[in-house]
C-alpha positions in Angstrom: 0.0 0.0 0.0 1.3 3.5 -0.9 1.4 6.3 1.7 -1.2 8.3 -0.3 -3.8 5.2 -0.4 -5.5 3.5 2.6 -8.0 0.4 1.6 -7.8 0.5 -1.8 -8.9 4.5 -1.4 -7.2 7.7 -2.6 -6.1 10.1 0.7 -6.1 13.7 -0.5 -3.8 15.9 1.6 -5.4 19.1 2.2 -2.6 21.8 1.3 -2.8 24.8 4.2 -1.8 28.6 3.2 -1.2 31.6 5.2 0.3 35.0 4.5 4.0 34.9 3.9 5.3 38.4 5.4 8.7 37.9 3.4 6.7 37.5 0.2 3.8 39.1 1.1 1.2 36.9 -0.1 -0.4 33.8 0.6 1.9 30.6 0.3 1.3 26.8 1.0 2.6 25.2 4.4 5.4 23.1 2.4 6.7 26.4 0.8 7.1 27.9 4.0 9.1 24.7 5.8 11.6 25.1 2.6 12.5 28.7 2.9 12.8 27.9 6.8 14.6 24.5 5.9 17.1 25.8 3.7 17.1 29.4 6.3 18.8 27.5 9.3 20.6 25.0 7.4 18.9 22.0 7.4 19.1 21.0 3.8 19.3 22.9 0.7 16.0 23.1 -0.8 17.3 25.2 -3.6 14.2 28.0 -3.0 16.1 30.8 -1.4 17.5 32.5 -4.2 14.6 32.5 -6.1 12.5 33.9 -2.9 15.2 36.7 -2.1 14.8 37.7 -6.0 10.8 38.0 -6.0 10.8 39.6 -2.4 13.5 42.0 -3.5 15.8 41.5 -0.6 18.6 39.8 0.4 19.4 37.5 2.9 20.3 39.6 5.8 16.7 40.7 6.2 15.7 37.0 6.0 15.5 36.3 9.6 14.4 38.9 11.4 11.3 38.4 8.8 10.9 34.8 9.1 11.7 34.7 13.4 8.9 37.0 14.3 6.5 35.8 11.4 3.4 34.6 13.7 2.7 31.7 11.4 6.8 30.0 12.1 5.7 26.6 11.9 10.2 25.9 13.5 9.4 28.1 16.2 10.6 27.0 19.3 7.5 26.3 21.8 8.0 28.5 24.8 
């Protein structure tokens, strides 16, 4: 049995979105974890780059965005 199908059934992952204050927009769940993946050097997702270009900043601005962005889904619970 795959992971996606459970008794012969399809499973549909629902994607989640919330507002990205780095790009300023909506972005899915999984978009978020790479750019905070690849941020603290877990693995390179290969998305940085690409997400400095389109937000038009550069990467010393990146954590100050991303470590007081409400929706940090690698924040530390306190």
């Amino acid at each position: 049995m795959t992971p996606s199908q459970h008794s012969g059934r399809q499973i549909r992952k629902i994607d989640r979105y919330w507002f990205c204050p780095l790009l300023e927009r909506q972005i899915q769940e999984g978009h978020c974890l790479d750019i905070n993946y690849e941020r603290l050097g877990f693995f390179d997702a290969g998305v940085l780059k690409g997400v400095l270009k389109e937000a038009g900043r550069d990467r010393s601005e990146l954590d100050p965005i991303c470590e007081t962005c409400p929706n940090q889904p690698l924040r530390e619970e306190k």
